[in-house]
C-alpha positions in Angstrom: 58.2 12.4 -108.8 58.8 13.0 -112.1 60.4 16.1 -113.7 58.6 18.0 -116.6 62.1 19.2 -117.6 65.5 17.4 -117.5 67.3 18.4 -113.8 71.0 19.2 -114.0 73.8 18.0 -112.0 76.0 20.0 -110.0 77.9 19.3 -106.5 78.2 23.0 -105.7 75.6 25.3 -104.5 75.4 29.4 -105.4 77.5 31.4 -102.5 74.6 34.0 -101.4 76.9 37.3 -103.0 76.4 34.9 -106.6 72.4 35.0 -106.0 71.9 38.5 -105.0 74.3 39.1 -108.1 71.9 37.5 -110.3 69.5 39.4 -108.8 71.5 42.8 -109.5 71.8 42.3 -113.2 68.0 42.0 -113.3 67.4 45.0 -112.1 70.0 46.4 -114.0 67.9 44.9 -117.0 64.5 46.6 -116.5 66.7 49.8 -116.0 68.1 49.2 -119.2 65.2 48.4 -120.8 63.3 51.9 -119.6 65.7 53.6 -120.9 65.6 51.8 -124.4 61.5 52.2 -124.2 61.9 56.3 -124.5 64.0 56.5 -126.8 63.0 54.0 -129.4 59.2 54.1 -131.3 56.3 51.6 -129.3 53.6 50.1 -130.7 50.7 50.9 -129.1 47.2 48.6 -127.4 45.1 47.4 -130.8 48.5 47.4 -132.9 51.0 44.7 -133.7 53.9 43.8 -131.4 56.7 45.2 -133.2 60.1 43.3 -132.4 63.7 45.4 -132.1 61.5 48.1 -130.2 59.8 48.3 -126.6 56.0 48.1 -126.9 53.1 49.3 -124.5 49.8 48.5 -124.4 48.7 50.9 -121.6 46.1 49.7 -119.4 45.1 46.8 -121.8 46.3 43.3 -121.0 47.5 40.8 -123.9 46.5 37.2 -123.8 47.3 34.7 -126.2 45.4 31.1 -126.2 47.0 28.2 -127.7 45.5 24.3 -127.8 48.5 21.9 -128.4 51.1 20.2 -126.2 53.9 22.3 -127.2 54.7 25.7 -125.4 52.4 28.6 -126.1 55.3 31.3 -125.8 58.8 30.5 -126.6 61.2 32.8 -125.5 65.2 31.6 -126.6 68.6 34.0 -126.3 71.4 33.4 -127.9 73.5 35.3 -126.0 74.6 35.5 -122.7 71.8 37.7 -121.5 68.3 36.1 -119.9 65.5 35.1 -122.3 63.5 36.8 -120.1 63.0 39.8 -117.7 59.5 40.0 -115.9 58.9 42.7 -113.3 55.9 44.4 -111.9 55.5 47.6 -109.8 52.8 46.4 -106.8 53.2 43.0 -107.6 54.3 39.2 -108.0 57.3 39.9 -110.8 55.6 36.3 -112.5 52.7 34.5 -111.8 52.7 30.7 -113.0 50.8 28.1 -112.5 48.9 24.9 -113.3 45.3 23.3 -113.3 47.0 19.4 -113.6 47.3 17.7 -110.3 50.2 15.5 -111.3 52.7 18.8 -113.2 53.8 22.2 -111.7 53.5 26.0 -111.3 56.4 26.6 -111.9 59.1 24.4 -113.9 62.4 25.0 -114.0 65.7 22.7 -115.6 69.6 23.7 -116.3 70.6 21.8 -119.1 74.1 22.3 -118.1 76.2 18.8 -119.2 78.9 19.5 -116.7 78.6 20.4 -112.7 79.5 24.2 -112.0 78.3 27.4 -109.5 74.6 27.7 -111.4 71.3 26.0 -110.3 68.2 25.2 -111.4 66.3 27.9 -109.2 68.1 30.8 -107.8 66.0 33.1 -105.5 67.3 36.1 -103.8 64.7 37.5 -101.3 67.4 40.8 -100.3 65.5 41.5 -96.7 62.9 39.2 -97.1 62.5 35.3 -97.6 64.4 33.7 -100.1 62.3 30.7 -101.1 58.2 30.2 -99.3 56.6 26.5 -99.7 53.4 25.5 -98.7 50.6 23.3 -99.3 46.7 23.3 -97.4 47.2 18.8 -97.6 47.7 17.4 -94.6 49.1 14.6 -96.3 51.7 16.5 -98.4 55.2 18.8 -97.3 55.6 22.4 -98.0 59.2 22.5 -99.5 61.0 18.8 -101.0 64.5 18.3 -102.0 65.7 15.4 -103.7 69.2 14.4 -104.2 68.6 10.8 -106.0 72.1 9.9 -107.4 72.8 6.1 -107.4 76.1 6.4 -106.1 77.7 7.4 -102.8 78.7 11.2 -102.4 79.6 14.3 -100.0 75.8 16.0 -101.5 72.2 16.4 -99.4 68.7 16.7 -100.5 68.1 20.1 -98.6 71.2 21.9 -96.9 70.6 24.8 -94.9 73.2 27.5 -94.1 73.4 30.1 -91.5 76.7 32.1 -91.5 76.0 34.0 -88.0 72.3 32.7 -87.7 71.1 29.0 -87.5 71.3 26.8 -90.5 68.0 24.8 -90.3 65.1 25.7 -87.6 62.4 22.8 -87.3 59.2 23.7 -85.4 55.7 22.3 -84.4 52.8 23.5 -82.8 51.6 20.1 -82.5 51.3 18.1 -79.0 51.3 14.3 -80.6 54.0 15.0 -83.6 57.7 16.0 -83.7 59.6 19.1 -84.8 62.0 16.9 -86.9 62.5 13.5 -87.6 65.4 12.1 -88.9 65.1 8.3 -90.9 68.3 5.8 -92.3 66.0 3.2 -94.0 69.7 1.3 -94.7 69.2 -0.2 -91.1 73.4 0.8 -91.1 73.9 4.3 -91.5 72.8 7.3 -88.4 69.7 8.4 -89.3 71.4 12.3 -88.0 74.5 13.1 -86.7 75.7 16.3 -85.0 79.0 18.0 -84.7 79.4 19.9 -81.8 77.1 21.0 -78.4 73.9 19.9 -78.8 70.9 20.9 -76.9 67.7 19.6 -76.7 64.6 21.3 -74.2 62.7 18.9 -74.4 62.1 14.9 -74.6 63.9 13.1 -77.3 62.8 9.4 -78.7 65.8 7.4 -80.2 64.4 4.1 -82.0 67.8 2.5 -82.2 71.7 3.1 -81.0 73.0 5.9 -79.7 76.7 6.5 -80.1 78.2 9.4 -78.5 82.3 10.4 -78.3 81.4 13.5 -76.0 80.2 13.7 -72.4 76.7 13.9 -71.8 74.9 15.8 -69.6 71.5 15.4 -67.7 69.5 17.6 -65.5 68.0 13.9 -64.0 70.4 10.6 -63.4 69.9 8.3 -66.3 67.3 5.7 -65.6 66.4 2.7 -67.2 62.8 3.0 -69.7 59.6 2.5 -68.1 57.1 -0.4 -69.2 55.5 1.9 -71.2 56.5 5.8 -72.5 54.3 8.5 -72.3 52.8 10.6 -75.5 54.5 11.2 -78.6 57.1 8.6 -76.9 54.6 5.5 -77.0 56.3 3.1 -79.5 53.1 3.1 -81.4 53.7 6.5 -82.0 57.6 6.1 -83.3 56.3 3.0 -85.4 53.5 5.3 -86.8 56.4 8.4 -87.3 58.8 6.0 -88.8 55.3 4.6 -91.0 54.9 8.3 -92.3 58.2 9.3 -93.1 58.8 6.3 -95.4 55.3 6.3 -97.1 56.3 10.5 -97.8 60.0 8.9 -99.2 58.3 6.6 -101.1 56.0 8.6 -102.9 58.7 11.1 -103.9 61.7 9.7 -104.8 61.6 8.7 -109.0 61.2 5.0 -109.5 64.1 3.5 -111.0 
């Protein structure tokens, strides 16, 4: 996949009080910018958008058209204050999108040259999601995270945090797939490993070792495989599974 704007590096993620911070001072912006808009002249709809002031057009929208590859609005601060503050009343605070198949909605880059506590994206949803994907292609995922460093490190593509709650829930409706899969194309690492009790209710296919350092416990003796599994256990199904999850891999991580 390749980026329309240059990703930054960081090994840290934003703590949740640092997101609903950022959050915070936009609202504290838009507050700050009512009270700059009545007390400072506007330019009214039909007149020209007059800089230094806070301008309103009423019920009249704006739209500007441009034809070349370069941005149509650019929008830079100098300062330490955002280069932009969007908000709406009723509804979505920014609307973005794109009519290419192969670019994005929404793009988004921190052009940081050193790792710190920032991100590319930071999205606080206070009591309601923080971040929704999803897509109508059966053939496509509804949220991707790509961590493609060349070297060995202690980062993730997608890390999920709960502090009292779980950190990552995976679910499916569907009889003849799985809720998650785990893959280690290396054919040397674990493709997952868990720390602590784990649980599963329900049947479990393991295409390769199994090392455990705890006790495990069955409700039924263990018992050698039968000639052939049933369902979503068929080896025919874990070969196509293991076929799927590599063709996905393939077609997002950046070609070197």
């Amino acid at each position: 996949m390749h980026e329309t704007t240059d990703p930054a590096t960081t090994d840290g993620t934003p703590s949740r009080r640092r997101i609903i911070a950022a959050g915070a001072a936009g609202a504290a912006g838009a507050a700050a910018l009512g009270v700059a808009g009545a007390s400072q002249a506007q330019a009214a709809a039909g007149q020209a958008l007059i800089l230094g002031r806070s301008n309103t057009s009423g019920s009249a929208s704006t739209g500007v058209t441009y034809s070349t590859s370069t941005p149509t609005v650019a929008v830079h601060n100098a300062g330490s204050g955002a280069a932009a503050l969007m908000t709406s009343a009723r509804s979505n605070g920014f609307a973005g999108g794109s009519y290419s198949p192969n670019a994005y909605g929404v793009s988004a880059a921190n052009y940081a040259n050193s790792p710190g506590a920032g991100a590319a994206v930071a999205a606080s949803g206070r009591y309601n999601d923080g971040v929704v994907g999803s897509t109508l292609d059966s053939e496509r995922v509804g949220v991707v995270g790509i961590n493609d460093t060349p070297v060995v490190g202690s980062g993730a593509g997608v890390i999920g945090v709960g502090t009292n709650i779980a950190g990552v829930v995976a679910y499916t409706s569907a009889s003849d797939d799985s809720a998650l899969w785990a893959v280690n194309d290396s054919e040397a690492g674990f493709a997952l490993v868990a720390f602590g009790h784990t649980q599963f209710n329900g049947d479990v296919l393991i295409a390769g070792d199994l090392y455990v350092t705890g006790t495990i416990y069955c409700d039924n003796p263990i018992q050698p495989l039968p000639d052939s599994l049933p369902g979503p256990l068929a080896p025919a199904r874990g070969d196509s599974m293991l076929a799927r999850a590599k063709a996905l891999v393939s077609r997002l991580r950046p070609a070197r």
